[in-house]
C-alpha positions in Angstrom: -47.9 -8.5 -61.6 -47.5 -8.9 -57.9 -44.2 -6.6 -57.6 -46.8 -3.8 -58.8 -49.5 -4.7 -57.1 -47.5 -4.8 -54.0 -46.0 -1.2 -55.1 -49.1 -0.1 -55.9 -50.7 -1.1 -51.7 -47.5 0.6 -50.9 -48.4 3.7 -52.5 -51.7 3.5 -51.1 -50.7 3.4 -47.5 -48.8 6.2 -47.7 -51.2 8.0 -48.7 -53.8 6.5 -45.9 -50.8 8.1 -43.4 -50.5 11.7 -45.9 -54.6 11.5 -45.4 -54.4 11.0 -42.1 -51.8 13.9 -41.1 -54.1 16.4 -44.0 -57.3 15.4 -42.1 -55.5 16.5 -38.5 -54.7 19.8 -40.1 -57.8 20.5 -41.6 -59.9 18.9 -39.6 -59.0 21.5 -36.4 -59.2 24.9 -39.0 -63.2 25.3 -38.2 -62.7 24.5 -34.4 -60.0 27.4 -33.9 -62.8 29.3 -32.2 -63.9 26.7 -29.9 -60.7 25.7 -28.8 -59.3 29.2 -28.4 -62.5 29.8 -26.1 -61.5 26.9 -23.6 -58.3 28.2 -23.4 -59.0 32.0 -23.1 -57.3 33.0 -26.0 -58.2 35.2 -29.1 -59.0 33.1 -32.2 -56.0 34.4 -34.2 -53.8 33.4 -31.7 -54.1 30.1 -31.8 -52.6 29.8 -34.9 -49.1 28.6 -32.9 -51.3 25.3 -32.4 -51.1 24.7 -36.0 -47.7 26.2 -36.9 -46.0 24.7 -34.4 -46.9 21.3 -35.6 -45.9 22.8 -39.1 -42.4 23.9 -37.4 -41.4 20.6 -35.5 -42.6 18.8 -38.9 -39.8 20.9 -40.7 -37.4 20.7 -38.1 -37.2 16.8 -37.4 -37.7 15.9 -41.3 -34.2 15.8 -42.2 -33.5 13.4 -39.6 -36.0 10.8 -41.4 -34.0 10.1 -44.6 -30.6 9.2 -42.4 -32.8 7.1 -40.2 -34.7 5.2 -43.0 -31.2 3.9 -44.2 -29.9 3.4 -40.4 -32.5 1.7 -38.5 -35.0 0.7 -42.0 -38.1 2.3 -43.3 -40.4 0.0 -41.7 -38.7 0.9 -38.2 -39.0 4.2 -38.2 -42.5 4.3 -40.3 -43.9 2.1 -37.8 -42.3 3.8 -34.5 -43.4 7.0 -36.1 -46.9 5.7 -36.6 -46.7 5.0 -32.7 -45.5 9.0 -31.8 -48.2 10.1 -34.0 -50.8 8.7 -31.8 -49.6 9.1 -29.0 -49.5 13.0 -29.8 -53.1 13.3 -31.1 -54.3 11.6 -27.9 -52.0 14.5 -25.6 -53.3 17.0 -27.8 -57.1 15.8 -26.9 -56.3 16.1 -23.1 -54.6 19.6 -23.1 -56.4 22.2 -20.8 -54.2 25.0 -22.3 -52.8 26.5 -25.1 -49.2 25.8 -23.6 -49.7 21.9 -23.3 -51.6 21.8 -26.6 -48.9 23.7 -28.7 -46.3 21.3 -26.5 -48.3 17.7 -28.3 -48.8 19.6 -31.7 -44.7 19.8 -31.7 -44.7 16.1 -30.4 -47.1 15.0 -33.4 -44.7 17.3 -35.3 -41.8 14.7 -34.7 -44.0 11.7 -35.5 -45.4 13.0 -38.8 -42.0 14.5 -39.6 -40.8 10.4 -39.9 -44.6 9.1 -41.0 -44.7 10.9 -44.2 -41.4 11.4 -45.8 -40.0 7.8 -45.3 -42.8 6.8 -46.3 -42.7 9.1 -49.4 -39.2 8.3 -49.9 -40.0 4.6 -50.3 -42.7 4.8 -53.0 -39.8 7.0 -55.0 -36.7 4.9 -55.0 -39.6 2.0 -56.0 -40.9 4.0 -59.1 -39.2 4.3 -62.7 -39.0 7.4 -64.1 -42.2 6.6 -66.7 -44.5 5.4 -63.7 -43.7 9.2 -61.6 -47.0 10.8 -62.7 -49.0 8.3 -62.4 -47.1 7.1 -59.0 -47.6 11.3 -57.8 -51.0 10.8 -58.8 -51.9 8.0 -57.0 -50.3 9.7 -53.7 -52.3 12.8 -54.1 -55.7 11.2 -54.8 -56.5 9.8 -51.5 -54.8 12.8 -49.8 -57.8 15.1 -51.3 -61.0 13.1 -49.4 -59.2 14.7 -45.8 -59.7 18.5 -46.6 -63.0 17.4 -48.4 -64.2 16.2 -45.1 -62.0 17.6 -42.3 -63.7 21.2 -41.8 -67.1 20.1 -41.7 -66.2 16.9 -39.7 -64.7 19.2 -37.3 -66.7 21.5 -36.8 -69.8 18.9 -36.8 -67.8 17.3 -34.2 -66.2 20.3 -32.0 -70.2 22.0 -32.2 -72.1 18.4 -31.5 -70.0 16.9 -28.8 -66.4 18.0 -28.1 -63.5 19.4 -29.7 -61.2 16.6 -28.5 -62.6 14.4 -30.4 -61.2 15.7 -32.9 -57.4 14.1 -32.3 -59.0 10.9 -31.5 -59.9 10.1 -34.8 -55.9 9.7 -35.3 -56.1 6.3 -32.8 -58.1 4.2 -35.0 -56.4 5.5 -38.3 -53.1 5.0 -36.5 -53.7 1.5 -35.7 -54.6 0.4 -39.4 -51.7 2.0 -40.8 -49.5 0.1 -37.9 -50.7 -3.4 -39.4 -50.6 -3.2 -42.5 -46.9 -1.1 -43.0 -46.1 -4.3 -40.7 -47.1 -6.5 -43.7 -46.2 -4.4 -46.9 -42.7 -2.9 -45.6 -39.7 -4.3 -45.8 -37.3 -3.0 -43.4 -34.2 -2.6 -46.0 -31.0 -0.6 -44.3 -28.3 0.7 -46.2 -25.0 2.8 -44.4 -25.8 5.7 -43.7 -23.7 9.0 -44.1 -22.5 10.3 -40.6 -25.2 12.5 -39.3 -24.4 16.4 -39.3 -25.3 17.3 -36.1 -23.9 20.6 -35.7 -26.5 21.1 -39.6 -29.0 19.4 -37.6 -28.9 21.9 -34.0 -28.6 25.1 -36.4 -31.0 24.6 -39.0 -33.5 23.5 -36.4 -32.8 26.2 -33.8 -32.9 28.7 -37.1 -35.9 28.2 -37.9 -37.5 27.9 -34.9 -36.5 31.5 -34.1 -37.4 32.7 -37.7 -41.0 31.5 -37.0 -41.5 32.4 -33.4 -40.8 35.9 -34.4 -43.2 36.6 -37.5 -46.2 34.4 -34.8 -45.2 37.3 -32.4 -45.2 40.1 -34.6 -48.9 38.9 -35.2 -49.5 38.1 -31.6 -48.1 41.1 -30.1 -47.9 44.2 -32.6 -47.3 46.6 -29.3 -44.1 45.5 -29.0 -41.7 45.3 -32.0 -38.4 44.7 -30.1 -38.6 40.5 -29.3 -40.0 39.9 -32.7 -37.5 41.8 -34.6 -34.5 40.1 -32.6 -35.9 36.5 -32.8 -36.9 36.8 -37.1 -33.4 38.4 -37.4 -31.0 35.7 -35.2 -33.5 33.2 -36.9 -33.0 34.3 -40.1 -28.9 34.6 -39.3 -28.7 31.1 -38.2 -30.2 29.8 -41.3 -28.1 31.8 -43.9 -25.6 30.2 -41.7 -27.0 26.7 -41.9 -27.4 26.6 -45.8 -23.5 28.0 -45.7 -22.3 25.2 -43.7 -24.4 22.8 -46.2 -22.8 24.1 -48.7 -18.9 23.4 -48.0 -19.0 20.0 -45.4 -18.6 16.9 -47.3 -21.1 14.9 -45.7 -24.2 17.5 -45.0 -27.7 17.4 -43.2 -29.0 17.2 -46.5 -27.5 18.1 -49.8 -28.1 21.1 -52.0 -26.9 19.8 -55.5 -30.1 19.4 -56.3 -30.7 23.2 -56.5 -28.8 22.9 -59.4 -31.4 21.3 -61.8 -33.9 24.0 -63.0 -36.9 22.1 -62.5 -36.1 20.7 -59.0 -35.4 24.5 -58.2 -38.8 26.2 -59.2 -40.7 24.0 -56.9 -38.1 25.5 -53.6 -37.9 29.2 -55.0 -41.2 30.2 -56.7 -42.8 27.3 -55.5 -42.6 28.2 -52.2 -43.8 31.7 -52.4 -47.6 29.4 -54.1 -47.5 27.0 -51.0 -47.3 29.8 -48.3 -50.0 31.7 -50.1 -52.1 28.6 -50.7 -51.4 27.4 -46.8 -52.9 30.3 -45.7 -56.5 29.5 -46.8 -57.7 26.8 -45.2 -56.5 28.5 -41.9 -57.9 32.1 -42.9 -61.2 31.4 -44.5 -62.8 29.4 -41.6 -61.9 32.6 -39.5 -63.4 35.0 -41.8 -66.5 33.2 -41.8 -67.0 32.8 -38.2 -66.1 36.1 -36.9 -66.6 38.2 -39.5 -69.8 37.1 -41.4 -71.1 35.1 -38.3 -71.2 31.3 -39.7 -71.5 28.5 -36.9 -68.4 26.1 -37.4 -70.7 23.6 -39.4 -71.6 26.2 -42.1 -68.1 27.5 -42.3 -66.9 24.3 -42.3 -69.9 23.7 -45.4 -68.3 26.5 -47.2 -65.5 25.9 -46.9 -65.5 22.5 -47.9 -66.4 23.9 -51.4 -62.5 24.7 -51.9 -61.3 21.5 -51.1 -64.0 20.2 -53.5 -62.6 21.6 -55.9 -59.6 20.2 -55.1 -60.8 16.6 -55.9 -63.1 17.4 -58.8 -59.9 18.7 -61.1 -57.9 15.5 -60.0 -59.1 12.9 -62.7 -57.8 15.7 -65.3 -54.6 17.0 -63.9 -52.2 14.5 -65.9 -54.5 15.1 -69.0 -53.6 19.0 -68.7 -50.0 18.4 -68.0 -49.4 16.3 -70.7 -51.2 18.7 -73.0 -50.1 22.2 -72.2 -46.4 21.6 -70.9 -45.6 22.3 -67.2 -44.2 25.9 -67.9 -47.9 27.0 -69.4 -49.7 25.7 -67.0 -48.1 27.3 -63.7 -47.9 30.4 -65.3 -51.8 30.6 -66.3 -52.5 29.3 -63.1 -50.3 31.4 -60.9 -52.5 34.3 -62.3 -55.9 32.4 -61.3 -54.9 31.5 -57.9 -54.5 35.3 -57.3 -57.3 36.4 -58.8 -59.1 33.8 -56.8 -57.7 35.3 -53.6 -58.7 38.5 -54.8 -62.0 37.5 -55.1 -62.3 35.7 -51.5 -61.5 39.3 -50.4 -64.8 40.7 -52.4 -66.7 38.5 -49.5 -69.0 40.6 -47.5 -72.5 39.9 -45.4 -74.2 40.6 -48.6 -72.5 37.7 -50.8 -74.7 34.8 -51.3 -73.5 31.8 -49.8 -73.6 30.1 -53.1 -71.7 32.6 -54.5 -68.9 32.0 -51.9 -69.2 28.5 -52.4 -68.6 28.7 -56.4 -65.8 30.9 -55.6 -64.1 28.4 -53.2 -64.7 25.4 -55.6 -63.1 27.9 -58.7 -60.4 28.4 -56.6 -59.9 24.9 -55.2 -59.2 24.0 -58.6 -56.4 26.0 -59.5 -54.9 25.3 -56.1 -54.9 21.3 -56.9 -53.4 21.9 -60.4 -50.7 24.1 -59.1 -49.8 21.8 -56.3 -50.1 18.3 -58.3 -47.3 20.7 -60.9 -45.0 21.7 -58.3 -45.2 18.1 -56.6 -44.6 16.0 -60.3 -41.9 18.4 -62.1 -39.7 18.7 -58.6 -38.5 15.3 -60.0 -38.9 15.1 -63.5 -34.8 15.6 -63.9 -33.5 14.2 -60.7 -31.2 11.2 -60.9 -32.3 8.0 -59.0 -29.0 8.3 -56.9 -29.9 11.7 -55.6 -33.7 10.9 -54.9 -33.0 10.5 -51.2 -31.5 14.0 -50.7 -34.5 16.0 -53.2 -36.8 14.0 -51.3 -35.3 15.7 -47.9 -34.8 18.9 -49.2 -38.6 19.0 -50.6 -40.0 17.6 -47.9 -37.9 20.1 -45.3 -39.2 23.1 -47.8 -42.9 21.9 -48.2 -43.5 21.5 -44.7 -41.5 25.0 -43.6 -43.9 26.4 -46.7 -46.9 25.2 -45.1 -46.2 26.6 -41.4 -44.9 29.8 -43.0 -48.9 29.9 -44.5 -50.6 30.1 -41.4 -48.2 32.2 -39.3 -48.0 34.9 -42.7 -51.5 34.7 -42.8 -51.7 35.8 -39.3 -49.3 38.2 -39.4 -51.3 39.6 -42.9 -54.5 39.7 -40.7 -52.5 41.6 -37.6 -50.9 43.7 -40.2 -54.6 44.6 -41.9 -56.3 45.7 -38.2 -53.3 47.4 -37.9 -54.3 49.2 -41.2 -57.6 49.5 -40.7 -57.4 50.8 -37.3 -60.1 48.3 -36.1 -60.5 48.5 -32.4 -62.5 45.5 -31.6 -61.4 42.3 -30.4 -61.7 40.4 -32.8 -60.7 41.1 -37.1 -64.2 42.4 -38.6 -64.9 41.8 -42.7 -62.6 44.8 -44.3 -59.3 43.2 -42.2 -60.2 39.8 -43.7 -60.5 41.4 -47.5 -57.0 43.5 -47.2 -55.3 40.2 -45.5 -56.4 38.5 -49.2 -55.4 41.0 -51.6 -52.0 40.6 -49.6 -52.0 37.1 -49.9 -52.9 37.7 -53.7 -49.5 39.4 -54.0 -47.7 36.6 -52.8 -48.7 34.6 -54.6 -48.0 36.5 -57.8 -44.5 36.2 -57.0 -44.0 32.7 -58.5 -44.1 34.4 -61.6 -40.6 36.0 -61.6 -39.6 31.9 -60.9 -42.0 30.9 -63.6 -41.3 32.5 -66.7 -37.4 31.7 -66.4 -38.2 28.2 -67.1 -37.8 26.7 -71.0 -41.0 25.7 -72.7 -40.3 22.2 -72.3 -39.2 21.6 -69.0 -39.8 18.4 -67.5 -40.9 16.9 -70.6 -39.0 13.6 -69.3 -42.0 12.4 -67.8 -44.6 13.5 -70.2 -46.6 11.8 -72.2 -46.5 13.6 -75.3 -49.9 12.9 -77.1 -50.1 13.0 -81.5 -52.8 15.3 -82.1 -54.8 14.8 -85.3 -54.9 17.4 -87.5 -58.0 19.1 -88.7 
């Protein structure tokens, strides 16, 4: 009773660190327009603020599972902790978008160790009966940050000041340091020699890769640096994954790819989380300069999505054991895109209930597709391998995430573009297109989906005896 118990606060504070880096990303969507003014940049812009958080996140995570078993998990958890902090508090004192972007890729290094060690540690803990309900339990906390990040930051970045936004990471910080300090233990094992040479290009590769799609959003006029950073990007990476492939003692390893379940989540899955990523950053900006909200009432609205979100939660294991994992993303891939469809329908003459109904509708589907993807990437993996799917998911779920702001950004550029809008800023038919293009993304899960057998990932369900009628 005390080993669980103890597994069970272990659980728990990772997900008090998860909540704390969802809150700092959500928490700054509604205050895009507030900061961007300070620093004399266009709203849409500032999107490298968030991405670049997203990128250094992605780049630095495959350093965390080789350190865990160097140095210990409570080491690096704890020294992590300690970068975080010390991040949020630069990012509060920037006075431009250079030296803010410059502490969002610092915070990127901290949450890139916070997060997936402490992930990693709450895995290799759980049995392969106890992983929904472990999955679960991670999630559930998770949720309350987007529930009260956009209207917390736009309260806070309206009422007083925008910085006070990162500060909120100082007293959260601090908790988290004393109690990981009490419920960690700091268990090394040898570690496999580091691949630097995997390390330098995967990092460099898709650094590239994103700094060109942010400047094909951020300068349209001039298609020559984009094109040549997205295509050396992309080069580098094709040559990453081929170097992976053939060393005997890789960044991170790839043999997972060769379990069907575990390779939805990276190939369809990923084409859902960039989609879904793009939301929370793209909604908030259509509200505000489009339809005219204040950051409080966009951050109300959207708060309705993320309410969603958290009002599905209680029920997710209940559908999942009932329908199968196969039925479920494939019904819901269709509802998240018809949910994006209707986000595009918004116009100055939609009811703000209506919007609201339409964002809780929609946070629903999104939290059952995500709590799938999450629970079936490791319905079939073997205990021994756990380390390296816990890399490679963690590497693809945060590249997904900063691919869903900067493709949202580069769908909105791409709309004006269409559109032929000459303002300044994207008026309310630029937002619609950029949604129907997110629609199709997201849509394209389903050539993933359908390949999968009816009864994948039935390992971990619980498969309930109906009664007959």
């Amino acid at each position: 009773m005390l080993a669980l118990s103890r597994r069970t606060a272990t659980t728990l504070l990772v997900a008090a660190t998860l909540f704390m880096e969802i809150l700092d990303a959500t928490v700054i969507t509604t205050a895009l327009p507030i900061i961007a003014k300070d620093f004399g940049v266009a709203a849409s812009h500032l999107s490298v603020g968030i991405s670049a958080y997203l990128v250094a996140v992605t780049v630095f995570i495959p350093i965390s599972g080789w350190a865990a078993d160097r140095f210990g998990a409570k080491t690096i958890f704890s020294t992590a902790i300690c970068i975080f902090v010390a991040a949020s508090v630069c990012c509060a004192i920037s006075s431009d978008i250079y030296t803010f972007t410059a502490s969002r890729v610092l915070q990127g290094l901290g949450g890139a160790m916070m997060v997936p060690v402490g992930r990693l540690v709450v895995l290799r803990s759980l049995p392969k009966e106890e992983i929904v309900k472990g999955m679960a339990m991670l999630t559930w906390p998770a949720l309350a940050a987007p529930l009260i990040g956009p209207v917390f930051g736009g309260w806070v970045a309206q009422t007083f000041s925008w910085h006070w936004i990162f500060l909120i990471n100082v007293p959260l910080g601090c908790m988290a340091l004393c109690i990981g300090q009490y419920l960690l233990d700091n268990h090394k094992s040898e570690p496999q020699r580091f691949d630097i040479p995997g390390f330098i290009m995967s990092g460099v590769g898709f650094g590239l890769f994103m700094a060109g799609l942010e400047t094909f959003s951020t300068r349209p006029d001039n298609l020559a640096l984009p094109t040549v950073l997205l295509l050396s990007g992309l080069g580098l990476l094709i040559a990453t994954f081929r170097h992976m492939a053939v060393v005997p003692m890789p960044l991170f390893s790839l043999k997972a790819m060769a379990i069907r379940t575990f390779r939805l989540t990276i190939l369809g899955g990923s084409a859902m989380r960039i989609a879904l990523s793009s939301a929370p950053f793209l909604v908030p900006l259509m509200l505000q300069l489009a339809l005219g909200f204040t950051p409080v009432e966009a951050g109300s609205v959207l708060l309705w999505l993320f309410a969603g979100n958290l009002a599905i939660k209680p029920a997710t294991t209940w559908i999942m054991n009932a329908a199968g994992f196969k039925r479920v993303i494939v019904v819901n891939t269709l509802l998240v895109a018809a949910g994006f469809i209707a986000i595009g329908q918004f116009s100055q003459h939609t009811p703000t209930w209506l919007m609201a109904l339409t964002l809780f509708i929609s946070g629903i589907n999104r939290s059952m597709h995500l709590t799938v993807l999450n629970t079936i990437a490791f319905a079939d993996i073997p205990q021994d391998k756990v380390r390296d799917a816990n890399t490679l998911s963690a590497v693809i779920m945060q590249m997904t995430r900063g691919l869903g702001i900067t493709i949202g950004a580069l769908a909105l550029a791409l709309a004006t573009v269409i559109t032929g809008s000459q303002s300044g800023e994207p008026v309310i038919m630029d937002f619609s297109i950029t949604f129907y293009i997110i629609a199709g993304i997201s849509l394209l899960t389903l050539a993933d989906s359908f390949t999968l057998p009816a009864n994948a990932g039935e390992t971990i369900l619980i498969k309930r005896k109906m009664r007959r009628i």
